[in-house]
N, CA, C and O atoms as a CHARMM CRD file, in Angstrom:
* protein
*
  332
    1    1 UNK  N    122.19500-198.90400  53.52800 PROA 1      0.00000
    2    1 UNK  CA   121.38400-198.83800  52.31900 PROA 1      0.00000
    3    1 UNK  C    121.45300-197.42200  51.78300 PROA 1      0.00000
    4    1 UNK  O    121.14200-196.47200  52.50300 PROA 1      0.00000
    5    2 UNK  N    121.88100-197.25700  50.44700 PROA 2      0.00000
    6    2 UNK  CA   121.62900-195.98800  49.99900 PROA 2      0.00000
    7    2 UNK  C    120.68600-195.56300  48.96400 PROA 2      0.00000
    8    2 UNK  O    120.75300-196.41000  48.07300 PROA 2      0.00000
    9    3 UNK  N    119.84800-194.66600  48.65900 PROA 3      0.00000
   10    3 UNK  CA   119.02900-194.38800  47.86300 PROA 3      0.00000
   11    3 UNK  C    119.39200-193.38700  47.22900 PROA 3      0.00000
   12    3 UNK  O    119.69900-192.39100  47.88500 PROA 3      0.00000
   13    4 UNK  N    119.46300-193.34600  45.83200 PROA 4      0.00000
   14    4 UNK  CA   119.46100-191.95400  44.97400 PROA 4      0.00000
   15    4 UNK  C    118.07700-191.51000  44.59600 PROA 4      0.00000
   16    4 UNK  O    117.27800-192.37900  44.24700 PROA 4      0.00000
   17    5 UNK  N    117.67700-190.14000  44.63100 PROA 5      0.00000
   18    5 UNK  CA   116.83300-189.71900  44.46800 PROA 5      0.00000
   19    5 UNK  C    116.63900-189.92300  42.97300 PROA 5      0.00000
   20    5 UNK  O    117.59200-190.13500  42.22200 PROA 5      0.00000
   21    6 UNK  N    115.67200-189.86800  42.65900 PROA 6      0.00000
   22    6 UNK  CA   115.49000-189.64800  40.72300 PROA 6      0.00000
   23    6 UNK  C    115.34800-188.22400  40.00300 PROA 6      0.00000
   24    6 UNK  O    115.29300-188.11700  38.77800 PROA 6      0.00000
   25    7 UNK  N    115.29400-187.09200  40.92800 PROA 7      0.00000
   26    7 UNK  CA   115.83400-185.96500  40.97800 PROA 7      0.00000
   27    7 UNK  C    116.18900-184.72600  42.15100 PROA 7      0.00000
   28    7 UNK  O    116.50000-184.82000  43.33900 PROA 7      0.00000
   29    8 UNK  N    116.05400-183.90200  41.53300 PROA 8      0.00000
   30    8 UNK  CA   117.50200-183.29500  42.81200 PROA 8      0.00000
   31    8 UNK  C    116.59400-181.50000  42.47900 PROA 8      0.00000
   32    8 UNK  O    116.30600-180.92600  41.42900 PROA 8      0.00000
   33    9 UNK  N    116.37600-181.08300  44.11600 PROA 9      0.00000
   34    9 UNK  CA   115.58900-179.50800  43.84400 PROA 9      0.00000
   35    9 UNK  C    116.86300-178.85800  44.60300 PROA 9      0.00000
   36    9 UNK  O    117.31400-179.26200  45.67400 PROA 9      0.00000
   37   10 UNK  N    117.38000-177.71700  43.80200 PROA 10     0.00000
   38   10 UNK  CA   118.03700-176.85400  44.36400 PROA 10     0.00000
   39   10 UNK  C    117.55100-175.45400  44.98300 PROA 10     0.00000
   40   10 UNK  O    116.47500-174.87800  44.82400 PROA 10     0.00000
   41   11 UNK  N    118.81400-175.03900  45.83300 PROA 11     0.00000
   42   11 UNK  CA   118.02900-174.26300  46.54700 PROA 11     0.00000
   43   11 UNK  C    117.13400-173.00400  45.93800 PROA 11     0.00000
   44   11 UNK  O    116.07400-172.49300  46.30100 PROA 11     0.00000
   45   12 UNK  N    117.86400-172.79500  45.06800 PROA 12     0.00000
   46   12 UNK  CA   116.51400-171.50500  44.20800 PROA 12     0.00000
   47   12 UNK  C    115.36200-171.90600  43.61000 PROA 12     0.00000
   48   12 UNK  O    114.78200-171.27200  42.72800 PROA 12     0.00000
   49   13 UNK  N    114.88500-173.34400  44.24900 PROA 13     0.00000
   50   13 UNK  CA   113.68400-174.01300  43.60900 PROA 13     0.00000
   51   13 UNK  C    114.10300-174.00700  42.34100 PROA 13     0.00000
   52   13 UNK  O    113.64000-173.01700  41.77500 PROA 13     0.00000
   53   14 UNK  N    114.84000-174.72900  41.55900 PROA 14     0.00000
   54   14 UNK  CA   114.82100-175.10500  40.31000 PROA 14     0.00000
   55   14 UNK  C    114.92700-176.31300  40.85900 PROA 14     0.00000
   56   14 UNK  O    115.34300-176.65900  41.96500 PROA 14     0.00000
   57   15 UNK  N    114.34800-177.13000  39.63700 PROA 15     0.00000
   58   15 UNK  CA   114.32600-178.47300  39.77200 PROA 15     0.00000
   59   15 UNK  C    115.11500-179.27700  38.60300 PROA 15     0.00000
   60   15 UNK  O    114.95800-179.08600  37.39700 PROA 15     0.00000
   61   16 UNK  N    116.21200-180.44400  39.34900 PROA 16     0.00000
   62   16 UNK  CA   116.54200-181.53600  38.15200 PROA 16     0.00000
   63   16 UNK  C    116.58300-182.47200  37.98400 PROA 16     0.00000
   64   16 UNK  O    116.74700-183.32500  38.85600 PROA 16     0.00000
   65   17 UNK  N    116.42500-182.71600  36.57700 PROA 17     0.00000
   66   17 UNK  CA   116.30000-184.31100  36.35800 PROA 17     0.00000
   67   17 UNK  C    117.28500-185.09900  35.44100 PROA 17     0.00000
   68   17 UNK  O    117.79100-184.75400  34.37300 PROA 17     0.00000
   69   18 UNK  N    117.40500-186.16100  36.09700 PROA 18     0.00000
   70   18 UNK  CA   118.73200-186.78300  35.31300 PROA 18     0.00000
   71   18 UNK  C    119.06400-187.09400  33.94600 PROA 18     0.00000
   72   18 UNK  O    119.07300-188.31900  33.82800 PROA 18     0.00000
   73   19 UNK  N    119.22600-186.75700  33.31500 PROA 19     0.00000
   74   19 UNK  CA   118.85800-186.43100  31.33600 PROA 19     0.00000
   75   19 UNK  C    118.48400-187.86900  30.77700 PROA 19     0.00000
   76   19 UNK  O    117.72800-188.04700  29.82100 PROA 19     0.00000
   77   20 UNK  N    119.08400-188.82600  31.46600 PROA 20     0.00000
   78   20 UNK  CA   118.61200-189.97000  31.02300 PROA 20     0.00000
   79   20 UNK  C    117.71900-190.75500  30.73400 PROA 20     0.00000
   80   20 UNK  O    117.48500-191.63500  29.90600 PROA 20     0.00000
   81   21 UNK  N    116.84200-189.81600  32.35700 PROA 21     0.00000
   82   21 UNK  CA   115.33500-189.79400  32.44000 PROA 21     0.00000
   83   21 UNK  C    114.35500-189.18200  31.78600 PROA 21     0.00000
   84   21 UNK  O    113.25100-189.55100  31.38400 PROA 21     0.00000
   85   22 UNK  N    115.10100-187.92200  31.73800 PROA 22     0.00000
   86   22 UNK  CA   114.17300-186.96500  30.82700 PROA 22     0.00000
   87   22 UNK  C    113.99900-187.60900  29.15700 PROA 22     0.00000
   88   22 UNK  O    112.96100-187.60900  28.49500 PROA 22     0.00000
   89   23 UNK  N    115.21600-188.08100  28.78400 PROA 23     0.00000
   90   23 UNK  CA   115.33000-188.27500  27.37600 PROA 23     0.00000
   91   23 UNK  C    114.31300-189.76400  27.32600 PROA 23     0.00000
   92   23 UNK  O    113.67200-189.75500  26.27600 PROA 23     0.00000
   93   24 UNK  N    114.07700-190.74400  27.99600 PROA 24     0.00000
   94   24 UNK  CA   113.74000-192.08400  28.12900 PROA 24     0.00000
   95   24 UNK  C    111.68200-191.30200  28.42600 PROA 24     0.00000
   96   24 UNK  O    110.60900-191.63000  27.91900 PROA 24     0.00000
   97   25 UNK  N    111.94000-190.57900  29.12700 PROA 25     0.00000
   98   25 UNK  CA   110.18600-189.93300  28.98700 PROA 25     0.00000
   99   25 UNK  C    109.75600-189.77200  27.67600 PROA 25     0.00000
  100   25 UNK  O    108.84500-190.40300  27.13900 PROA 25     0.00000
  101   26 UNK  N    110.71200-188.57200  26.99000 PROA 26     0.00000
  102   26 UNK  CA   110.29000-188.04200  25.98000 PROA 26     0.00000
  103   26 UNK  C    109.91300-188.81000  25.10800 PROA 26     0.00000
  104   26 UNK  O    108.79600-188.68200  24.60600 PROA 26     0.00000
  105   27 UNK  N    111.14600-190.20500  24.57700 PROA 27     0.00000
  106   27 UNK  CA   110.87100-191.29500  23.29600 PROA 27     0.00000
  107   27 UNK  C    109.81400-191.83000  24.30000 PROA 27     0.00000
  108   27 UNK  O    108.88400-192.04800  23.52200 PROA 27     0.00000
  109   28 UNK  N    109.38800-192.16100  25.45800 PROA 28     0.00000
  110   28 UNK  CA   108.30900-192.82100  25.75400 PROA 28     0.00000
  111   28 UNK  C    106.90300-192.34000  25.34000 PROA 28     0.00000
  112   28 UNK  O    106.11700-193.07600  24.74300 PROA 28     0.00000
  113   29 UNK  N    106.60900-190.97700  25.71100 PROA 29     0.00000
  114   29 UNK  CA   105.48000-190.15800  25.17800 PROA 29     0.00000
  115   29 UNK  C    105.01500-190.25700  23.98000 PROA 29     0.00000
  116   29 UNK  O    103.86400-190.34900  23.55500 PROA 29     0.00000
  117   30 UNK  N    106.21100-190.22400  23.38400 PROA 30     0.00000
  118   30 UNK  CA   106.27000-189.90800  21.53700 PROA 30     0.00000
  119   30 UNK  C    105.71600-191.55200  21.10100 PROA 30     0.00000
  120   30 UNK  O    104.87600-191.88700  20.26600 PROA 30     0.00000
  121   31 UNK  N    106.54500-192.37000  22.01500 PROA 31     0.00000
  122   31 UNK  CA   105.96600-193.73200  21.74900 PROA 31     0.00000
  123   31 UNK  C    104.98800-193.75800  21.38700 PROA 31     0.00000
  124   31 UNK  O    104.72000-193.95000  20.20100 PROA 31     0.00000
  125   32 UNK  N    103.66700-193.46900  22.80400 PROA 32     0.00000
  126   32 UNK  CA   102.59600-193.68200  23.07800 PROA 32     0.00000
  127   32 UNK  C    101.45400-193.04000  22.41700 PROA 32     0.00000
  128   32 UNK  O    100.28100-193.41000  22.38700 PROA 32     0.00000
  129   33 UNK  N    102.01600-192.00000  21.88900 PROA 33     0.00000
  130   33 UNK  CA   100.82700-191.35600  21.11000 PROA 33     0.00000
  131   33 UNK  C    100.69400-191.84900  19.80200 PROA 33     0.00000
  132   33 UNK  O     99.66200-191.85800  19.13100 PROA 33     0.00000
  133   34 UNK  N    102.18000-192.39700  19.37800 PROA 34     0.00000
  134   34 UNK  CA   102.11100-193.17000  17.78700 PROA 34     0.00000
  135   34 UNK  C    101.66000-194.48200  17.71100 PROA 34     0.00000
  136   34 UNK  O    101.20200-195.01200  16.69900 PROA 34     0.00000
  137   35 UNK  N    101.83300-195.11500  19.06300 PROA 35     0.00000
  138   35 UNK  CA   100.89300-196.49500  19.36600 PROA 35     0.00000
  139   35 UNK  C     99.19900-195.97400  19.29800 PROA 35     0.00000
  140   35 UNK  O     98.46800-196.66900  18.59200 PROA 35     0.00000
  141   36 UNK  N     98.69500-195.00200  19.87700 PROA 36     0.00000
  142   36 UNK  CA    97.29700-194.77200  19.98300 PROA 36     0.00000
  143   36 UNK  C     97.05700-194.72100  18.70000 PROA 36     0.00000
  144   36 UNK  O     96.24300-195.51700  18.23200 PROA 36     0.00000
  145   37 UNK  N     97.67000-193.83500  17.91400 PROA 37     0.00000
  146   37 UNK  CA    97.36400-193.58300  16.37800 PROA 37     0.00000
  147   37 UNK  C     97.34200-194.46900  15.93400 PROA 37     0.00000
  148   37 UNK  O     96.43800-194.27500  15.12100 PROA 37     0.00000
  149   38 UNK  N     97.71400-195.61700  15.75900 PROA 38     0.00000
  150   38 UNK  CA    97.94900-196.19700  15.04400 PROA 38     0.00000
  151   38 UNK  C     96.55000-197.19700  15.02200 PROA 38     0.00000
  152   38 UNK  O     95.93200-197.61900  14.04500 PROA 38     0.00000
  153   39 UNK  N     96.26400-197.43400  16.67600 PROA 39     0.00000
  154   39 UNK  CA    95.58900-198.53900  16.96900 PROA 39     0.00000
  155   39 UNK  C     94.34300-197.65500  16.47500 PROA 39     0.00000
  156   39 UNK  O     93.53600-198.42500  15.95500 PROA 39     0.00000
  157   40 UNK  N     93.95400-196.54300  16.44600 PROA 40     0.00000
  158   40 UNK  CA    92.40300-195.71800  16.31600 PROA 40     0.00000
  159   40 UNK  C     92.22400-195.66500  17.53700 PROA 40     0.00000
  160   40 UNK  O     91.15500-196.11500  17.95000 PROA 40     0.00000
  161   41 UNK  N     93.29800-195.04600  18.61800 PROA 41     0.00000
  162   41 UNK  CA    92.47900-194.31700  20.00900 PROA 41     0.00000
  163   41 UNK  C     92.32500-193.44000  20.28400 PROA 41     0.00000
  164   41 UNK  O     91.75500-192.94800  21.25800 PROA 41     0.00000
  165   42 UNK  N     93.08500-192.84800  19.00300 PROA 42     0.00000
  166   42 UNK  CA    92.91500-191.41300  19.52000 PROA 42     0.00000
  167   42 UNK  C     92.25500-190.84800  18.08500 PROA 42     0.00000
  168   42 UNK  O     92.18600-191.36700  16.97100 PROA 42     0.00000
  169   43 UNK  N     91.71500-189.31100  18.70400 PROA 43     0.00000
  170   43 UNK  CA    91.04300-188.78300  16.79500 PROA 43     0.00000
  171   43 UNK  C     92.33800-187.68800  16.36000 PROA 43     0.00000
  172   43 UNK  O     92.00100-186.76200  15.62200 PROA 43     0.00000
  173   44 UNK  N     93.40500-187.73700  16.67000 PROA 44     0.00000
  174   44 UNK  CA    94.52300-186.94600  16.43900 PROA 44     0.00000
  175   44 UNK  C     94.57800-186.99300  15.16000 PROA 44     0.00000
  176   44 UNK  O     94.33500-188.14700  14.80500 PROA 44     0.00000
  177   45 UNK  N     94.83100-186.13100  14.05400 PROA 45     0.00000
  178   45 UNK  CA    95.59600-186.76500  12.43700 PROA 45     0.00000
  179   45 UNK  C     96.85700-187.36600  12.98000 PROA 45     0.00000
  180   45 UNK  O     97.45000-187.16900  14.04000 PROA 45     0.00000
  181   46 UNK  N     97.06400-188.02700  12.12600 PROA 46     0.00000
  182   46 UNK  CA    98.28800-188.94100  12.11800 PROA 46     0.00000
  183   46 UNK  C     99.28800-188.38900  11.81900 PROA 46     0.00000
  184   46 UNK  O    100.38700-188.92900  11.94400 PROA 46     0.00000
  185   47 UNK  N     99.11000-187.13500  11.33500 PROA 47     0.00000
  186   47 UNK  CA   100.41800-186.46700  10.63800 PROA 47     0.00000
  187   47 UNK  C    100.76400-185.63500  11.30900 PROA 47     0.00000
  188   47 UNK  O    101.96000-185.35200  11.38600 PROA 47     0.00000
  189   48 UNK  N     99.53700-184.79400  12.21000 PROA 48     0.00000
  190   48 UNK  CA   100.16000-184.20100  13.25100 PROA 48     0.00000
  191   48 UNK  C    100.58600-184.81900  14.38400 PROA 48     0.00000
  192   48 UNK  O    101.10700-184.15600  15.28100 PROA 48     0.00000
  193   49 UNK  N    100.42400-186.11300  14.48000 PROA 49     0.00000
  194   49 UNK  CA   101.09500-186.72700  15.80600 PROA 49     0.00000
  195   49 UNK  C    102.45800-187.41200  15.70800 PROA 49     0.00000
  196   49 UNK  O    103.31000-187.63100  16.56900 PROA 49     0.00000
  197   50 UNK  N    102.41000-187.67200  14.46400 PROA 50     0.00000
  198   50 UNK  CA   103.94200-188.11100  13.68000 PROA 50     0.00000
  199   50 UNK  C    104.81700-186.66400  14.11200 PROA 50     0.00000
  200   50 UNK  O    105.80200-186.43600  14.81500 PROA 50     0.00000
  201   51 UNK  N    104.13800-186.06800  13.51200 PROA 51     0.00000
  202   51 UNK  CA   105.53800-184.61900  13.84800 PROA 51     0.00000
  203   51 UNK  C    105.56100-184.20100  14.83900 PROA 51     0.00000
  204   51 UNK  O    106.67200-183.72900  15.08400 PROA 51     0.00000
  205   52 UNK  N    104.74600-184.08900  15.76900 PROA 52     0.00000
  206   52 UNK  CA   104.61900-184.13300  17.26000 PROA 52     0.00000
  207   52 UNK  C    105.59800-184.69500  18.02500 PROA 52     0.00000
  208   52 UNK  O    106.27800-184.07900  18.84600 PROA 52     0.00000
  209   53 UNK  N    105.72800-186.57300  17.61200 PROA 53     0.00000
  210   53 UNK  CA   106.63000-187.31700  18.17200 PROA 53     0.00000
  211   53 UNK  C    107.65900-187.37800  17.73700 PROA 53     0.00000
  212   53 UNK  O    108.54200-187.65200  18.54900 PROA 53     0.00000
  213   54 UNK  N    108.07800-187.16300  16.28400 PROA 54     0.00000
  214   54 UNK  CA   109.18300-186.80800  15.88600 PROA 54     0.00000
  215   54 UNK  C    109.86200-185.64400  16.43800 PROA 54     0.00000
  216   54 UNK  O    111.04000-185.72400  16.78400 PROA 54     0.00000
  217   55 UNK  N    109.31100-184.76000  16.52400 PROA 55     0.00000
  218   55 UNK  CA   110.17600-183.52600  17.49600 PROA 55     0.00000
  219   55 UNK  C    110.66400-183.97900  18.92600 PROA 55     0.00000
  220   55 UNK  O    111.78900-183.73700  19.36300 PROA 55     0.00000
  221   56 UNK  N    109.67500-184.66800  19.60000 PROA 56     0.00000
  222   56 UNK  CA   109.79200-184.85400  21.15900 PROA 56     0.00000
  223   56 UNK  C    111.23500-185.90400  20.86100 PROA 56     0.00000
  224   56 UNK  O    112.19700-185.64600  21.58500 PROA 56     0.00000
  225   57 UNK  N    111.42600-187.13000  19.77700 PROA 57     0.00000
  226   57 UNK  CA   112.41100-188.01000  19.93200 PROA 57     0.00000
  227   57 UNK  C    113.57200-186.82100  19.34900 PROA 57     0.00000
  228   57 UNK  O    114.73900-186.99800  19.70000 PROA 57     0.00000
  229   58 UNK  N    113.29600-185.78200  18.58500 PROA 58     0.00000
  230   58 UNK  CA   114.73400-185.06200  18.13200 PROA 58     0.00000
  231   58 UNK  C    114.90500-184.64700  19.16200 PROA 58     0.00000
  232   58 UNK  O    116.00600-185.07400  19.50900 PROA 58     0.00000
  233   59 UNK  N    114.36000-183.85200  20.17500 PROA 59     0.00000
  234   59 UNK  CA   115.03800-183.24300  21.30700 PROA 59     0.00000
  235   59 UNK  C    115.45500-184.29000  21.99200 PROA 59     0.00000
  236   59 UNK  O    116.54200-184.68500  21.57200 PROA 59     0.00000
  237   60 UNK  N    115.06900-184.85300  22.80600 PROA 60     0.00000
  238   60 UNK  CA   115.23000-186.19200  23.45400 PROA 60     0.00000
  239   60 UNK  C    116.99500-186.46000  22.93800 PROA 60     0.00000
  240   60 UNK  O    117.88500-186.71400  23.75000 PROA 60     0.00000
  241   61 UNK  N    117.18400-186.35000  21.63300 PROA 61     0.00000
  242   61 UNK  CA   118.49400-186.96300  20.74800 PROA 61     0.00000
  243   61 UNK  C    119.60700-185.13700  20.86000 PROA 61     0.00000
  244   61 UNK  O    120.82500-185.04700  20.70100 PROA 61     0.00000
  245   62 UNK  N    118.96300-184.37600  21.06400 PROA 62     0.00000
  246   62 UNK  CA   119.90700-183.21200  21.08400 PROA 62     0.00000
  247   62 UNK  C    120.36200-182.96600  22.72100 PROA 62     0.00000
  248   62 UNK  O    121.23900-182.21600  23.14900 PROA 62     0.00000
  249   63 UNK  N    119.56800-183.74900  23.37000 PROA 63     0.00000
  250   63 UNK  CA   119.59500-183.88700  24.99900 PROA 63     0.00000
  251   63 UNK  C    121.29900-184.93100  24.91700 PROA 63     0.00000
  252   63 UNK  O    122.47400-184.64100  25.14100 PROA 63     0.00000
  253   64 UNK  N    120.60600-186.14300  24.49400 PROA 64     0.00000
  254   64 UNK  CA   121.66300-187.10700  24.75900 PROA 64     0.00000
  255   64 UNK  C    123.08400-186.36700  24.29700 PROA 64     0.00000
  256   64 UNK  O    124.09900-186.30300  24.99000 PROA 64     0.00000
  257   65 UNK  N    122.91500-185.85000  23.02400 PROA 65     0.00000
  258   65 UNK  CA   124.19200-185.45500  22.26800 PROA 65     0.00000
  259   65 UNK  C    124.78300-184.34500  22.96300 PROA 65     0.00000
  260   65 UNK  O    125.97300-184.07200  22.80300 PROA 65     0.00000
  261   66 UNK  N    123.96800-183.63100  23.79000 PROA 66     0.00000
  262   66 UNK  CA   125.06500-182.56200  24.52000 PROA 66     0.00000
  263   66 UNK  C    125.45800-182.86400  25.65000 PROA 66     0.00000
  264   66 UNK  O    126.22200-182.05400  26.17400 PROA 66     0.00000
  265   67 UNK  N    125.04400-184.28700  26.54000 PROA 67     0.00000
  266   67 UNK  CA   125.41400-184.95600  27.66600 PROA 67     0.00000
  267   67 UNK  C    126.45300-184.91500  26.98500 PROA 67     0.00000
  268   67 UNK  O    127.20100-183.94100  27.05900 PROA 67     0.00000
  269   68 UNK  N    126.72000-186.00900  26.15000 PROA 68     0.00000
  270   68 UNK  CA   128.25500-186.65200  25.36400 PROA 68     0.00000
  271   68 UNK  C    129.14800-185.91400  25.54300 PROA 68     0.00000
  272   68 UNK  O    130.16700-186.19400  26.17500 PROA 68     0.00000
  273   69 UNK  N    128.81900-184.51900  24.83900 PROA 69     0.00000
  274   69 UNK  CA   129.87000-183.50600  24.51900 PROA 69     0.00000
  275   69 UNK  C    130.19900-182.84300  25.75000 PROA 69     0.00000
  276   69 UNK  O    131.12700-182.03400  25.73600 PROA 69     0.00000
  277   70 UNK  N    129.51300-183.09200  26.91400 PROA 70     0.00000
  278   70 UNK  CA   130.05800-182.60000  28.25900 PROA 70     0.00000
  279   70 UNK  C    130.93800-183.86000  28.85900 PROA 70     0.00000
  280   70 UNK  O    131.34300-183.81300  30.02100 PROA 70     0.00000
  281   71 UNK  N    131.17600-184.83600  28.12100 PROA 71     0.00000
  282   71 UNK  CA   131.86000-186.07700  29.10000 PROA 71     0.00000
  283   71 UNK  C    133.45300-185.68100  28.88200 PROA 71     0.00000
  284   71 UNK  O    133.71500-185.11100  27.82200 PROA 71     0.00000
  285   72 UNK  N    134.40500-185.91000  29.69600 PROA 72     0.00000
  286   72 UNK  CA   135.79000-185.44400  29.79500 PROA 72     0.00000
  287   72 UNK  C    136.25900-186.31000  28.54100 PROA 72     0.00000
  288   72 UNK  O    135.53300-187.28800  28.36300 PROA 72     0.00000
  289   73 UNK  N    137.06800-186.20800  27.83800 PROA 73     0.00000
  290   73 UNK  CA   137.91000-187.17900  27.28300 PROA 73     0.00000
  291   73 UNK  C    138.44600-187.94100  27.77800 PROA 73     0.00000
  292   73 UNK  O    139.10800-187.68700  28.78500 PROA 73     0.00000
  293   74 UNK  N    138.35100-189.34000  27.18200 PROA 74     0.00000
  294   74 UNK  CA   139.39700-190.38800  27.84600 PROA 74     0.00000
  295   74 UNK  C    140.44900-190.19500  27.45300 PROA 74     0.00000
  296   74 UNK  O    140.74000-190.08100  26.26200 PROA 74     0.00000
  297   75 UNK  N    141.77700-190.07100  29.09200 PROA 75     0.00000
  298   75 UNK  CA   142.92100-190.57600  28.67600 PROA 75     0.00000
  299   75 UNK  C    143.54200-191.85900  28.37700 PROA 75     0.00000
  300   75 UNK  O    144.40800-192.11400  29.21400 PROA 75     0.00000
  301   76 UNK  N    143.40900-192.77300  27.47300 PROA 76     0.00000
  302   76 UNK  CA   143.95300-193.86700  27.81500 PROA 76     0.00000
  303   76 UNK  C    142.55700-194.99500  27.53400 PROA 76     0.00000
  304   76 UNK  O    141.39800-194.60800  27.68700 PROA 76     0.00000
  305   77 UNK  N    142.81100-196.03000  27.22300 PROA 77     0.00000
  306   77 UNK  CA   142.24600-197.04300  26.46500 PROA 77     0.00000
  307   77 UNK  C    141.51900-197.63700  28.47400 PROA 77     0.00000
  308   77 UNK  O    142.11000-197.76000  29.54700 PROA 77     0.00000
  309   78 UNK  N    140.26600-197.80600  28.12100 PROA 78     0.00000
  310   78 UNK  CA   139.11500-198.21100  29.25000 PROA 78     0.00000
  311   78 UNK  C    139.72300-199.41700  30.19100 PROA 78     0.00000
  312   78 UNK  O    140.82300-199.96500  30.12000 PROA 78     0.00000
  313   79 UNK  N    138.95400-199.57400  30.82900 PROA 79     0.00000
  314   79 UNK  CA   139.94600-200.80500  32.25300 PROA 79     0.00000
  315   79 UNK  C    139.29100-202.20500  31.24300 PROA 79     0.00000
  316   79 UNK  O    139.86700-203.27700  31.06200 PROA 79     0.00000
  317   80 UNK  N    138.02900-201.81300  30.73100 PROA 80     0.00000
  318   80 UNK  CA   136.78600-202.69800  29.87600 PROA 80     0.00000
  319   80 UNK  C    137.49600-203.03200  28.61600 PROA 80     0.00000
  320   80 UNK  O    137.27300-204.07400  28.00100 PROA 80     0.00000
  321   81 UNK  N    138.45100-202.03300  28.19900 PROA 81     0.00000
  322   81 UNK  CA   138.16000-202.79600  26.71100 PROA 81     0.00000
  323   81 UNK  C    139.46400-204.03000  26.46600 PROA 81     0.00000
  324   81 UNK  O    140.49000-204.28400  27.09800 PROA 81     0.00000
  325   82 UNK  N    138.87100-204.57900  25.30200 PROA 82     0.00000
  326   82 UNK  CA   139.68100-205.50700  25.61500 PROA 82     0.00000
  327   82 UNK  C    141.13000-205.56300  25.03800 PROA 82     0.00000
  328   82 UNK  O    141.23500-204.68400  24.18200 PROA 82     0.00000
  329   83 UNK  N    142.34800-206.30900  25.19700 PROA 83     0.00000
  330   83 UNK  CA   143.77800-206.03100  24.49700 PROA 83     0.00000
  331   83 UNK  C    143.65200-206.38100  23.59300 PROA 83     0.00000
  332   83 UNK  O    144.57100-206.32600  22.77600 PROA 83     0.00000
């Protein structure tokens, strides 16, 4: 049986987390505070929680986009795609 951790502490005590996770928190947070607003649970303005969550989903999206740009290029057409 093998287990992957869901993140990883190196030895100079820094800590990491798998961007996938991090990015899937962030739109989650941002979610949740625009669900409260919406419903009247929270006394937040709405406008500051809109831009609030809008920032947390842009980073979240500048996260994903620099994973990408670290992925190698494919040589050669995928084992997946189809002829």
């Amino acid at each position: 049986m093998t287990v992957s951790p869901g993140f990883l502490l190196l030895a100079n005590g820094r800590l990491l987390v798998p961007a996938d996770e991090m990015t899937g928190l962030l739109r989650h947070v941002a979610a949740v505070w625009l669900q409260a607003t919406d419903r009247g649970e929270a006394d937040h303005d709405p406008a500051t929680v809109l831009a609030l969550a809008t920032s947390l989903m842009e980073v979240a999206d500048l996260i994903d986009a620099e994973c990408i740009a670290l992925l190698p290029p494919e040589e050669g057409p995928s084992e997946d795609a189809p002829d």
